[in-house]
Every structure is written in C-alpha cells, then in structure tokens.
N, C-alpha and C positions, 0 to 999 in steps of 0.2 A: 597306677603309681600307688605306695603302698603309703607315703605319709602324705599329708594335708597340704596343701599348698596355698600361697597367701599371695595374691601380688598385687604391685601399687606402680604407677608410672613414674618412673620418676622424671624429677623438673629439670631436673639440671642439662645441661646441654649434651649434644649427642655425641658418642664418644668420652662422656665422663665415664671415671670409674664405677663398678657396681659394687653394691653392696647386700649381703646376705646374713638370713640367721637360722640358723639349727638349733633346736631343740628339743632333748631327749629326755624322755622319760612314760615309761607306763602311767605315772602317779599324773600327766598331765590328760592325757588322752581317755584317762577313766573317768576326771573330774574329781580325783580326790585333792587335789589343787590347782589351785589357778593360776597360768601361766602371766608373768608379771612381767616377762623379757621384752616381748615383743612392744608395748607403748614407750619403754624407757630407753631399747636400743633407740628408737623413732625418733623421740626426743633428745637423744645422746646426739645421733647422728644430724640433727635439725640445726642444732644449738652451733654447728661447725659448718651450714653450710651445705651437708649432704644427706642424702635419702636413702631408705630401704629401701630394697628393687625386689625382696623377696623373703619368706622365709618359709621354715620347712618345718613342721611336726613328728617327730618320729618318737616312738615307743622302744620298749628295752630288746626287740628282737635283732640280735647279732647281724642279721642278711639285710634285714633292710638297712641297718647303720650303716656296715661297709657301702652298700648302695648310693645310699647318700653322701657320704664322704666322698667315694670317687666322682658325684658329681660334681661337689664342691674344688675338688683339688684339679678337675678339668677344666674348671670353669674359666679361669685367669682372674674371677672375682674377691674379691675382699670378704671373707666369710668368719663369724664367731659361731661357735657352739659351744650351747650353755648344756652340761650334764652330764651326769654320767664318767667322771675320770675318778671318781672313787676307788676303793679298794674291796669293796662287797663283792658281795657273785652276784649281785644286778648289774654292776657299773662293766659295761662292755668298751663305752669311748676309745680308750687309750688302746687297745688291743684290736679296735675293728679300723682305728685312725692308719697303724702296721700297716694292716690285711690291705686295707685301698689302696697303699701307697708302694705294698711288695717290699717292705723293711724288715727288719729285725726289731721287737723292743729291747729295750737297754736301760739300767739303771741311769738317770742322769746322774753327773757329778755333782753341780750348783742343786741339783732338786734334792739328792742324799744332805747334801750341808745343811741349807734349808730344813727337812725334815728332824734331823739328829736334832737341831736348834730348838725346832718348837719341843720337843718331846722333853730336851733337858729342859725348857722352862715349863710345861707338866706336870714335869715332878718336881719344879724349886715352888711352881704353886702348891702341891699338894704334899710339901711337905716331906718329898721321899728320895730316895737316891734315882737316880737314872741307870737302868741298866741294859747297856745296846742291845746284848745277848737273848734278850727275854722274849720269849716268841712274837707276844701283842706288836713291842715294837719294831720286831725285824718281817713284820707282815706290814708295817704302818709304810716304809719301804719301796711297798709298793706302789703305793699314793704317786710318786718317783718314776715310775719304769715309763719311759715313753719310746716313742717311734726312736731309730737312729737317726740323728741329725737334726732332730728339734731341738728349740732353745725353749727359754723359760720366761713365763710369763707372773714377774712377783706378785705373792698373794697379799696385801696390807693388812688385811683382818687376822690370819691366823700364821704365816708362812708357807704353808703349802701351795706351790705355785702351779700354774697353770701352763702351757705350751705351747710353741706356734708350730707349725710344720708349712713354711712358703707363707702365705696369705691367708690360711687357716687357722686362725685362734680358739685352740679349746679353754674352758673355764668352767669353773662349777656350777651347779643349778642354784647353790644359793644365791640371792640376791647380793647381800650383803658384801660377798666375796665379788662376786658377776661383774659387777655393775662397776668399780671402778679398777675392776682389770682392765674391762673394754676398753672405759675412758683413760690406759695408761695405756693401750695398745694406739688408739687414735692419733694420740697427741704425741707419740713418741714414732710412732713411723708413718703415720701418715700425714702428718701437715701439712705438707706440701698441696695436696688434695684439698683442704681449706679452701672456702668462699664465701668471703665475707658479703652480708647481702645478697645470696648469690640465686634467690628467687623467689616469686611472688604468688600470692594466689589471693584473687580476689571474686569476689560472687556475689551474689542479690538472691534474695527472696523473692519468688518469682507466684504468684497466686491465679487459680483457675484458669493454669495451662496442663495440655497433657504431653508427656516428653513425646512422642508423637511428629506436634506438630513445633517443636521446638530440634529438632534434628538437624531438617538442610539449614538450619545456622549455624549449628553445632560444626555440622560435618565444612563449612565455608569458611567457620572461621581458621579449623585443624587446618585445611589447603591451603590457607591464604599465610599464613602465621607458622614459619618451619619452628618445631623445636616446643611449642607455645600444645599444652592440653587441656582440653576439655572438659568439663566431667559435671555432672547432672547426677545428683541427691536426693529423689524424691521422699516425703512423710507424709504418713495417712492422720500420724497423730502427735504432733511436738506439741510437747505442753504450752509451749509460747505462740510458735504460729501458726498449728492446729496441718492442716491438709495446705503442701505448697512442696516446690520446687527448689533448692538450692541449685542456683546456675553460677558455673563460673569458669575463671583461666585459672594456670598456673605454668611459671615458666619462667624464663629470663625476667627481671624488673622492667627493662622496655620495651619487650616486645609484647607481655602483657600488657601494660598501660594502653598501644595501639589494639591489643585484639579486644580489652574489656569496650574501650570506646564502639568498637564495630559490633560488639554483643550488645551495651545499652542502647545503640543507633537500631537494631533489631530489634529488642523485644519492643521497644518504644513505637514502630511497624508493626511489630503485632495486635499490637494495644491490649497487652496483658498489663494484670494489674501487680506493679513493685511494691516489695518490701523492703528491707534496709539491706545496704551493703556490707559485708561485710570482706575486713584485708587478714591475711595472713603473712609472716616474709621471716626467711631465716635469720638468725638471732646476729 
C-alpha cells in the first residue's frame, strides 16, 4: 500500500457508521510540516459521540490519490480529505476525486458565485477595480471545477468552498479553513449519527506486570464482553509513572463498567501492583 495507514478500534457499537480521513500532501510526508488534522478530526469527532476508524497519508502523486479515493468512495464510509483542491500544478484532489469516480469535471455554478465574490472583495480591499477577464482571475476559476454532481461545501474563512461527492468531503489543508468545514459537514448532515455519552474508556496503571502475563485477561474479558475493547499501553519511561502498563476498556458506558469490574477483580488475582484510574467518555 502506497500511503500510511493509521487505525484505531472504534468504541461505538457494531455496525455504527465509520468514519475516515485523507490527507494529502507531499509537504506532510517530507516533514516540512506537521500534520494537525488528524488529533482535531479525533477531537471533532469525540465531542459528537463518534470515532476515527482510520486514516490515510498520501503525497502529491496523481495514481496513488485516485487510488485512495476509490477506496474511500467504495467504502460506504464517511470520509473527509484535507488537501490538495487548489489550483497550482501540485493540487491534484479535484481532478483525481473525477478519475475515481469516472466523471467529468465541471465548473460549479454556487462555487463560480462564491469565487467571483471573494475576488470582488480583493480588490474592494486592495483598492482596485475587479476585472473577471484578467487571466490571474479567470485561473482562480479553477479553485471551482469539481467532479459532476458534487455540491459545495461553504468556506467561512475565505469563500472558496470545498465539495462533497456522496460521503466524501474534500477541503483544504489549511487548518483554519479545514477544521470548521468538517465541523459544518457533521452537524449538518450527520446528526442523526450523534451519541450523546455514547462511550467509555476507563484503565489503571498497572506496575511490574508484563503484557505477557496480562493477556488471557485481556483476551477473557474481549469474549465475555461483545462490543466492549481492550487495549494495553505500555511505557518504559513516563515522566510521572516512570515503566508501567496502562490497562483498560472502552466501549458502551455499561458494558464497560461490568468488564472494568472483571479487569480490577483480575489484576487484584494477579497481585500486581495499581496505580490510579483513570476515565475517559465522549463529550
């Protein structure tokens, strides 16, 4: 597989929606900057209830975009991609978003309006006439051209908006821009998908065990507890609790409350030595 792949279980119950994130760009995959999407989609998605199930890395090469976009548009998942719908000769998105999908690009109408809009205010900032005709803006235009049959996803920062095509939300890499298109994609068509409270994660510090011998609990409580995960954090060096084990659930709010019970009733069996508890739980 040609970009990086991330994945995280999610808590919510089986047969919830999934959710995914793409992100494109060479400038991420070099380290000439740091990708900011992925902890904030996290947190977007936390704050509603729901989880990242996945996301993806990809750089500015045409074949693996198309690639990845037809797997997102197979998927039947909820997908945002951040990048890349510029108008430079790096920004491939909007042209490889086509190729996956077997469309035609096409000026949008609402994205032309939009665009004409910002450009006239432009120039009422700078002072100058607006003139449609001028090449600069009849390339800006482009910004505009998306798959046939996408809509538009409003940009608050600048006007230049961004696109859905089905369940796939592209948007730009800026943050600033990014970050509350999402959060107007979420809130605006997927609410219904909202859950309030809708899971728990709770764990202990867990001292001079090795995951090892902490498994057939692990693997007892996963059988016992449908729906309810596991998951084991080891550190060799946390500046607070130095070499230990974060042990914990996450999952439904009751059905973790009964599987943390059957985890502290076990390591308490073990006679390892506990640290503090620590909860997590959607906003």
């Amino acid at each position: 597989m040609s970009s990086i792949l991330q994945t995280q279980s999610n808590p919510l119950r089986e047969g919830a929606r999934r959710f995914g994130l793409i992100i494109v760009g060479d400038e991420i995959l070099s380290g000439k900057r740091a990708d900011k999407h992925l902890p904030k989609v996290i947190e977007l998605l936390k704050a509603r209830g729901l989880a990242l199930d996945y996301a993806d890395y990809v750089g500015d090469a045409p074949q693996r975009i198309v690639a990845t976009l037809q797997r997102a548009f197979g998927s039947g998942d909820v997908v945002f991609s951040c990048g890349g719908i510029g108008a430079t000769p790096d920004d491939h998105t909007r042209q490889c978003a086509a190729q996956a999908l077997g469309v035609e690009l096409s000026l949008h109408p609402e994205a032309e309006t939009l665009i004409r809009q910002r450009m006239q205010d432009m120039a009422t900032e700078q002072g100058t006439r607006y003139e449609s005709d001028r090449p600069d803006n009849v390339h800006r235009l482009n910004m505009g051209v998306f798959p046939v049959g996408a809509t538009i996803i409003p940009n608050p920062f600048n006007k230049i908006p961004g696109f859905s095509c089905g369940d796939v939300h592209f948007v730009p890499g800026f943050p600033v821009m990014a970050w509350p298109m999402i959060e107007s994609v979420l809130d605006n068509r997927y609410r219904h998908l909202f859950r309030a409270d809708a899971w728990l994660e709770q764990s202990v510090i867990v001292f001079g065990a090795m995951e090892a011998a902490l498994t057939p609990l692990m693997l007892d409580i996963e059988s016992t507890f449908a729906g309810v995960k596991v998951f084991s954090l080891p550190s060799v060096d946390h500046p607070v609790y130095g070499r230990h084990i974060e042990l914990g659930v996450k999952g439904e709010p009751d059905a973790v409350a009964l599987a943390y019970a059957r985890l502290s009733e076990g390591l308490r069996g073990l006679g390892v030595s506990l640290g503090p508890e620590l909860v997590q739980k959607s906003a």
